[in-house]
Biopython code that builds the backbone (N, CA, C, O; Angstrom):
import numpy as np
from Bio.PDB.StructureBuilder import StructureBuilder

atoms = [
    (1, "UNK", "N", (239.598, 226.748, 198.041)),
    (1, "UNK", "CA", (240.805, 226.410, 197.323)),
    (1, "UNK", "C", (241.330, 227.664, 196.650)),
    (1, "UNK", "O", (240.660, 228.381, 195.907)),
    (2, "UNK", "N", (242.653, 227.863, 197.002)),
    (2, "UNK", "CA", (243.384, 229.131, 195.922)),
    (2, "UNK", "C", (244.111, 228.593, 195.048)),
    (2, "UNK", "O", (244.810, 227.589, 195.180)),
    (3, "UNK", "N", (243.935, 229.399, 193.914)),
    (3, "UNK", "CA", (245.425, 229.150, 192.859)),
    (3, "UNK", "C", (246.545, 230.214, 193.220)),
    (3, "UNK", "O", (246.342, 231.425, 193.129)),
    (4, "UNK", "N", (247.607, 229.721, 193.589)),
    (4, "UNK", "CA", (248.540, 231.032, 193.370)),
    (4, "UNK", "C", (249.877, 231.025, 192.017)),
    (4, "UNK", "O", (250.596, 230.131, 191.573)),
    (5, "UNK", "N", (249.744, 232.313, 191.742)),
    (5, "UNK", "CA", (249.957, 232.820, 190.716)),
    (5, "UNK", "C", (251.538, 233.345, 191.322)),
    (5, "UNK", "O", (251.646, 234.143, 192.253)),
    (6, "UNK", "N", (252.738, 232.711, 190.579)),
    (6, "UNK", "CA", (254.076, 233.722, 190.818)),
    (6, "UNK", "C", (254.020, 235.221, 189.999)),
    (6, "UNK", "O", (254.134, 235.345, 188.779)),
    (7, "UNK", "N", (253.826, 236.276, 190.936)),
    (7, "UNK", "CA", (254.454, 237.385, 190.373)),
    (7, "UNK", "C", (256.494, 237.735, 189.972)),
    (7, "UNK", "O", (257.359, 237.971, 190.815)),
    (8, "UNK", "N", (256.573, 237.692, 189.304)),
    (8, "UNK", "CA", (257.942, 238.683, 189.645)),
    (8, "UNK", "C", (258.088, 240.114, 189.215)),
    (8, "UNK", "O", (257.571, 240.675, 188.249)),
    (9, "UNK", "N", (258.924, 240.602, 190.161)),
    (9, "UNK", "CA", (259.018, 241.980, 190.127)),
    (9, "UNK", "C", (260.513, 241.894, 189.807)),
    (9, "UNK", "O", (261.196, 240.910, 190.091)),
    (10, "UNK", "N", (260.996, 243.045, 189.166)),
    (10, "UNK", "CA", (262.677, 243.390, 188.591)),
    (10, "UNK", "C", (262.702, 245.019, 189.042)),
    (10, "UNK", "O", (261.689, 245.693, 188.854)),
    (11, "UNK", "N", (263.738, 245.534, 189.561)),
    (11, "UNK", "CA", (263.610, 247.406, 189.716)),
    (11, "UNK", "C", (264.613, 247.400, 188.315)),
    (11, "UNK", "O", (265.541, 246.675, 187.955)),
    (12, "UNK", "N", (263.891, 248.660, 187.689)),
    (12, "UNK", "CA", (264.778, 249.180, 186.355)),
    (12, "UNK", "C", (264.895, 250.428, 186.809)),
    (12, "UNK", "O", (264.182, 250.812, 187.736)),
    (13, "UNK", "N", (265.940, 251.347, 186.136)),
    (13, "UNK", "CA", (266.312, 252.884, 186.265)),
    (13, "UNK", "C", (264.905, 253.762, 186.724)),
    (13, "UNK", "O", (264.924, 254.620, 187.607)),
    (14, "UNK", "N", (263.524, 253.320, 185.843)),
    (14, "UNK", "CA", (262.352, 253.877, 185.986)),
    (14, "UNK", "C", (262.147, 253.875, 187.574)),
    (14, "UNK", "O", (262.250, 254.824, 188.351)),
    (15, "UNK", "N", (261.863, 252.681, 187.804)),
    (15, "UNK", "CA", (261.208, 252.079, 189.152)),
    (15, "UNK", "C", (260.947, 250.454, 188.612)),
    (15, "UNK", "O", (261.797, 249.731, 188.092)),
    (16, "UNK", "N", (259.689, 250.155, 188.861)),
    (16, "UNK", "CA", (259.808, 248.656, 188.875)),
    (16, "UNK", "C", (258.943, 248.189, 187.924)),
    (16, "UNK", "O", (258.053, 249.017, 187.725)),
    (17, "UNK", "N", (258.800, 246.872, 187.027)),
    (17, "UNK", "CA", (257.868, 245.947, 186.306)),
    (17, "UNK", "C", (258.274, 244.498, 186.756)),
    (17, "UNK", "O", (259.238, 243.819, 187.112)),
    (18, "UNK", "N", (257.046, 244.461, 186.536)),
    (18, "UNK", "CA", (256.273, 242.697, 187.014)),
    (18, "UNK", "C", (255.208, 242.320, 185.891)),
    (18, "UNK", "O", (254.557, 242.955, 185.061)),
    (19, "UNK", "N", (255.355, 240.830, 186.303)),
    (19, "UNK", "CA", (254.800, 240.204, 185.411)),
    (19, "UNK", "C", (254.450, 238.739, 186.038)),
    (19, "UNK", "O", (255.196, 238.218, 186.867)),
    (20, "UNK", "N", (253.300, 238.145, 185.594)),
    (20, "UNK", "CA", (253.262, 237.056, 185.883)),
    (20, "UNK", "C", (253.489, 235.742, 185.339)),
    (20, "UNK", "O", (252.995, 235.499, 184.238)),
    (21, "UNK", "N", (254.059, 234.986, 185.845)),
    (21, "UNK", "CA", (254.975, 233.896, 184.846)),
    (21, "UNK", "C", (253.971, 232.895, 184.362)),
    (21, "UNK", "O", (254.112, 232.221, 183.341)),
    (22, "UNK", "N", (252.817, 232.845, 185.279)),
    (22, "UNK", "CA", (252.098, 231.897, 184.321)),
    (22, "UNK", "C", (250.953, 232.665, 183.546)),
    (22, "UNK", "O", (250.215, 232.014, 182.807)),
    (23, "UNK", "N", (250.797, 233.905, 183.677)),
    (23, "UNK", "CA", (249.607, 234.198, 183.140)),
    (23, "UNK", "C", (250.050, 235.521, 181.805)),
    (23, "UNK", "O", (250.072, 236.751, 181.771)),
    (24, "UNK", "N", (250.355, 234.379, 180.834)),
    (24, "UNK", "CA", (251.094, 235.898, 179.387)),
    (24, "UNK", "C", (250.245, 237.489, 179.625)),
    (24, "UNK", "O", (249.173, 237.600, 180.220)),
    (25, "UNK", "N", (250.639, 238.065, 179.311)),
    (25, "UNK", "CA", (249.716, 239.362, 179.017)),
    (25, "UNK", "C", (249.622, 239.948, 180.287)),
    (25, "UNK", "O", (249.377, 241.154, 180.274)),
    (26, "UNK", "N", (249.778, 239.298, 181.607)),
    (26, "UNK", "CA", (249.714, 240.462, 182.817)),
    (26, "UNK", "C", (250.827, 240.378, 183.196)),
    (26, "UNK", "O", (251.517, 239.490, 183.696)),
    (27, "UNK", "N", (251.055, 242.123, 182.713)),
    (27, "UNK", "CA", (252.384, 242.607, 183.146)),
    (27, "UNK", "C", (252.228, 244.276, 183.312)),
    (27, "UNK", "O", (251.352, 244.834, 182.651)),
    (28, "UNK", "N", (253.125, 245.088, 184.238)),
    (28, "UNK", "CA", (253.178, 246.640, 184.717)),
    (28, "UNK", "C", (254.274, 246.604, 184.645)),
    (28, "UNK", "O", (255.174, 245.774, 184.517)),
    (29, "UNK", "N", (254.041, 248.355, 184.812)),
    (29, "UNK", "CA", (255.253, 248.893, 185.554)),
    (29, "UNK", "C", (255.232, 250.006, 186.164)),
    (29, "UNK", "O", (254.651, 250.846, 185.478)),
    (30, "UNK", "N", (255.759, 250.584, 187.571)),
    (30, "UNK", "CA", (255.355, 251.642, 188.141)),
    (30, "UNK", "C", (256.646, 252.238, 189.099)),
    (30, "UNK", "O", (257.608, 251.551, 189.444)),
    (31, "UNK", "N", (256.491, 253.306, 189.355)),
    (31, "UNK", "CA", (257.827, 253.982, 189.829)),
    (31, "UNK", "C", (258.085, 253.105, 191.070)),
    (31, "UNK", "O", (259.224, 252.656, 191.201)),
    (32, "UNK", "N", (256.871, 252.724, 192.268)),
    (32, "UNK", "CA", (257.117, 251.570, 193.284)),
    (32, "UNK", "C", (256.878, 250.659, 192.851)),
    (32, "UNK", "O", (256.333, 250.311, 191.804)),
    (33, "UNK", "N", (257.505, 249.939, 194.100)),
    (33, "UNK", "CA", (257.159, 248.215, 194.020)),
    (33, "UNK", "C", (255.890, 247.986, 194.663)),
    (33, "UNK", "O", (255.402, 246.864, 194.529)),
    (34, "UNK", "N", (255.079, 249.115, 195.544)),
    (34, "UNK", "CA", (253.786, 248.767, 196.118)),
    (34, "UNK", "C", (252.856, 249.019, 194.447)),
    (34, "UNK", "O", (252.117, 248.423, 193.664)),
    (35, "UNK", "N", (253.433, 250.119, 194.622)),
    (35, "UNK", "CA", (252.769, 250.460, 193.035)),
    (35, "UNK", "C", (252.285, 249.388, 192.075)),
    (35, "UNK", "O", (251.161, 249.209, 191.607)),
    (36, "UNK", "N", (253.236, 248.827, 191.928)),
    (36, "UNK", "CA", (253.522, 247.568, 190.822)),
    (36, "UNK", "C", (253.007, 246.631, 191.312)),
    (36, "UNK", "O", (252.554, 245.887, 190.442)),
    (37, "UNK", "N", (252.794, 246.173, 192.621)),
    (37, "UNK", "CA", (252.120, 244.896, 192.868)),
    (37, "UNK", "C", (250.815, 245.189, 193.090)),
    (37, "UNK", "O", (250.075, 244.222, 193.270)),
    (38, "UNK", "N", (250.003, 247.061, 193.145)),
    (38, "UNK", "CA", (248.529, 246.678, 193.011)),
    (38, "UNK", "C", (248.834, 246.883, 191.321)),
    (38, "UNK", "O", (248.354, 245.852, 190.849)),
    (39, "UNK", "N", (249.176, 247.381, 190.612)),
    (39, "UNK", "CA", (248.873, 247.208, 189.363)),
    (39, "UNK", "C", (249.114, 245.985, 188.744)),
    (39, "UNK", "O", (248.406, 245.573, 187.825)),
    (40, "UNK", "N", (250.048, 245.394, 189.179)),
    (40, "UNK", "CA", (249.722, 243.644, 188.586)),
    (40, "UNK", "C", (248.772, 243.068, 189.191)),
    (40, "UNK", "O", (248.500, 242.080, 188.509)),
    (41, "UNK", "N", (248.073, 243.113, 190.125)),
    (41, "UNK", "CA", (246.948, 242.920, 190.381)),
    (41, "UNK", "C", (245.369, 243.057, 189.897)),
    (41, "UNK", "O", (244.318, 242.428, 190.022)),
    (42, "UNK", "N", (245.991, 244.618, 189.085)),
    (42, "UNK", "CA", (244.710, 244.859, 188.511)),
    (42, "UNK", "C", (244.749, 244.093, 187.042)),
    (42, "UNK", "O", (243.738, 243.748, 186.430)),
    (43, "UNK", "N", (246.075, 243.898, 186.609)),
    (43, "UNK", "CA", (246.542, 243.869, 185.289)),
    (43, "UNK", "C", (245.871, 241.832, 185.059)),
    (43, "UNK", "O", (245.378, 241.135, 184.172)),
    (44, "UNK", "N", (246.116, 241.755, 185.878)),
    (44, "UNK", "CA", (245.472, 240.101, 186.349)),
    (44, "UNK", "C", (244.169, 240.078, 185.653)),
    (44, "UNK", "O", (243.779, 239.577, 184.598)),
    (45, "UNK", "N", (243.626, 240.781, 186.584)),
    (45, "UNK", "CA", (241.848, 240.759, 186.862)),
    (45, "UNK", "C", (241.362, 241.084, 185.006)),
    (45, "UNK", "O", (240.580, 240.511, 184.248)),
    (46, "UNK", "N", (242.418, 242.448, 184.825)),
    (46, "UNK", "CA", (241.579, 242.904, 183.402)),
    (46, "UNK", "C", (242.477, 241.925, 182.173)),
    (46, "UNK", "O", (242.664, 242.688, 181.225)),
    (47, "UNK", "N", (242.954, 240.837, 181.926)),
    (47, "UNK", "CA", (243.765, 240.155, 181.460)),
    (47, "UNK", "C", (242.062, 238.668, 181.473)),
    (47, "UNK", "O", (241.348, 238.192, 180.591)),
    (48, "UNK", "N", (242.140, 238.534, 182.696)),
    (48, "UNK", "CA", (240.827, 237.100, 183.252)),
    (48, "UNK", "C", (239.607, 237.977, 182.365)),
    (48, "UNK", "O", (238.830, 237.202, 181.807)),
    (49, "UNK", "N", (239.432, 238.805, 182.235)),
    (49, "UNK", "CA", (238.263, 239.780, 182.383)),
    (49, "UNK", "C", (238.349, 239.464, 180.978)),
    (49, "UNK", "O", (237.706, 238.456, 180.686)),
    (50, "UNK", "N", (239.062, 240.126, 179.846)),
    (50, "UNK", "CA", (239.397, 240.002, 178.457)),
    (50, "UNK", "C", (239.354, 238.539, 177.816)),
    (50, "UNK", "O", (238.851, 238.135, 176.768)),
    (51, "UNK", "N", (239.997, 237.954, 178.730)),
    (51, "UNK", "CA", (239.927, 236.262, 178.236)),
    (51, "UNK", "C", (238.300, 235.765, 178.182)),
    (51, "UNK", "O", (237.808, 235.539, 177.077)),
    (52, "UNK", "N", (237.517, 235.610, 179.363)),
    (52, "UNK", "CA", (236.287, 235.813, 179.618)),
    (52, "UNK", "C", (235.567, 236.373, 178.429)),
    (52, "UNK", "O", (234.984, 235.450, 177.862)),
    (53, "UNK", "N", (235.411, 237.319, 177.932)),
    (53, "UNK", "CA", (235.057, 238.550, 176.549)),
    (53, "UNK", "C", (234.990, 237.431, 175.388)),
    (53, "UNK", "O", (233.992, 236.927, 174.871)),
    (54, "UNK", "N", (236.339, 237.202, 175.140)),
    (54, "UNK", "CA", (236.951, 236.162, 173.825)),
    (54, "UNK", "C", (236.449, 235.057, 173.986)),
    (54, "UNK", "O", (235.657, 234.754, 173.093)),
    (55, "UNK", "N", (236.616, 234.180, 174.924)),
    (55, "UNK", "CA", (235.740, 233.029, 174.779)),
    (55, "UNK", "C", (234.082, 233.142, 174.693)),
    (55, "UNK", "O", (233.360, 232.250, 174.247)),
    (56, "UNK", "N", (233.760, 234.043, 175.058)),
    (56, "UNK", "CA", (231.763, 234.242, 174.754)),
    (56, "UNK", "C", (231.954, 234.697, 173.582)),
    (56, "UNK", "O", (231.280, 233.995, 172.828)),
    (57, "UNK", "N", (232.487, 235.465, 173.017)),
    (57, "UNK", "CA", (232.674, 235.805, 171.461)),
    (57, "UNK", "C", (232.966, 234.727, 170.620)),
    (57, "UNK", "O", (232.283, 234.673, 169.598)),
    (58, "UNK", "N", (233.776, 233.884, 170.782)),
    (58, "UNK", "CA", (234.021, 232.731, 170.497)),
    (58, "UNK", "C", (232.828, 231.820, 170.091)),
    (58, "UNK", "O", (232.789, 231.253, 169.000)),
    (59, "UNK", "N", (231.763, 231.704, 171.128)),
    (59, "UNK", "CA", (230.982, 230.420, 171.279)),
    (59, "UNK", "C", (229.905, 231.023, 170.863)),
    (59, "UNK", "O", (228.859, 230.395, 171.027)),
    (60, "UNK", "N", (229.800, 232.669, 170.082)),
    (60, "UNK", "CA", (228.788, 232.582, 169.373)),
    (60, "UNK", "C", (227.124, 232.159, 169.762)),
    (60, "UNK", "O", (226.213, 231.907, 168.973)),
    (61, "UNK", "N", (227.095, 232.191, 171.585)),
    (61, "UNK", "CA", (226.161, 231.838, 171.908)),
    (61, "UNK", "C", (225.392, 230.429, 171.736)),
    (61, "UNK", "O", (224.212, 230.107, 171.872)),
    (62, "UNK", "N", (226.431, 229.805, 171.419)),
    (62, "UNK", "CA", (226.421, 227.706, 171.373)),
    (62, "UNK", "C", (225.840, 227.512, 173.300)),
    (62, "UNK", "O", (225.835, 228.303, 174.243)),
    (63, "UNK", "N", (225.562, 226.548, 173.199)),
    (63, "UNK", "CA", (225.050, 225.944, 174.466)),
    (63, "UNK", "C", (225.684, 225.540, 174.907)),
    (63, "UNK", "O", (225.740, 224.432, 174.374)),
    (64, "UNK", "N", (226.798, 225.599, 176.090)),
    (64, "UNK", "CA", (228.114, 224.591, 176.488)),
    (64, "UNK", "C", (227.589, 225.000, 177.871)),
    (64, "UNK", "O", (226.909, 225.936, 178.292)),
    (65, "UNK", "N", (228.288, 223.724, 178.506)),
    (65, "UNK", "CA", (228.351, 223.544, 180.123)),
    (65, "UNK", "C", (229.672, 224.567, 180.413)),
    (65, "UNK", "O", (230.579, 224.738, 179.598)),
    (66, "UNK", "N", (229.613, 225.028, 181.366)),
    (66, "UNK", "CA", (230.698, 225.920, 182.343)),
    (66, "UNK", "C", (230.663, 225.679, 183.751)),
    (66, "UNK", "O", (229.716, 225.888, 184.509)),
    (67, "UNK", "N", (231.747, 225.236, 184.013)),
    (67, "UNK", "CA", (232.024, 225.287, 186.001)),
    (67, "UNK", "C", (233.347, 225.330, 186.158)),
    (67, "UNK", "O", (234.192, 224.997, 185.327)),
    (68, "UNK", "N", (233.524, 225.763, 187.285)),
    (68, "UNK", "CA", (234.892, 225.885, 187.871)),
    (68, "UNK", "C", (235.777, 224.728, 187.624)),
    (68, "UNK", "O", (235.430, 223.598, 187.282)),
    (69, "UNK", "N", (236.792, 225.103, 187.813)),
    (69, "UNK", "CA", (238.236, 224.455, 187.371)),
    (69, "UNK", "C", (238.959, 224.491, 189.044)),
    (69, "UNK", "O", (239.656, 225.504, 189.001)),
    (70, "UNK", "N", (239.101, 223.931, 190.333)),
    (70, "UNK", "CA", (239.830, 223.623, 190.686)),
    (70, "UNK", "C", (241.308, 223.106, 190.618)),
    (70, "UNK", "O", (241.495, 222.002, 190.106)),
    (71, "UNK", "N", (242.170, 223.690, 191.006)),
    (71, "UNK", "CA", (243.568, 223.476, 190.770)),
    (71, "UNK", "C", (244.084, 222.575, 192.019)),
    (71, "UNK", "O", (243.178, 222.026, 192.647)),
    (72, "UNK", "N", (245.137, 222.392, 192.377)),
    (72, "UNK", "CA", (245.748, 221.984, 193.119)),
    (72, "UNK", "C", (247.176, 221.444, 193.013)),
    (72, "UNK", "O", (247.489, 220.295, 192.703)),
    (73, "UNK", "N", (248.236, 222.763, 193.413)),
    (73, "UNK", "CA", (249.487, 222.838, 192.645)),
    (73, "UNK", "C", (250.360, 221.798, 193.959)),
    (73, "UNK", "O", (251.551, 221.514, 193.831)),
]
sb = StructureBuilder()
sb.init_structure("model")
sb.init_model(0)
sb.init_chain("A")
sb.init_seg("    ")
for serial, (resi, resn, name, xyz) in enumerate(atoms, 1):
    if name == "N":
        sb.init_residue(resn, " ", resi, " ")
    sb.init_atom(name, np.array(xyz, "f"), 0.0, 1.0, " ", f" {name:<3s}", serial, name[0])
structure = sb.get_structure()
């Protein structure tokens, strides 16, 4: 099963920024648009990555169940 995620991309005077509409906080910008779509890519991963961080910080090492979340848009 995939989730997919809308990127959008806009070109400004620079070159280009993107962002993803459902996921706040991952967003670039890079002189290309190839550019910009691996860096929103990475910007994804280290965005999941950070969230991940905060919630174990969070739980203070409490005992909770964790499993995947299947979507289906």
């Amino acid at each position: 099963m995939k989730l997919t995620l809308t990127a959008v991309f806009e070109q400004v005077p620079e070159g280009y920024i993107g962002y993803v509409e459902e996921l706040p906080g991952a967003n670039t910008q890079a002189a290309t648009l190839d550019e910009a779509r691996a860096n929103l890519q990475e910007a994804v991963e280290l965005v999941l990555d950070a969230n991940r961080e905060l919630a174990e910080e969070r739980l203070g090492g409490r005992d909770v169940i964790r499993e995947p979340l299947r979507i289906t848009a």
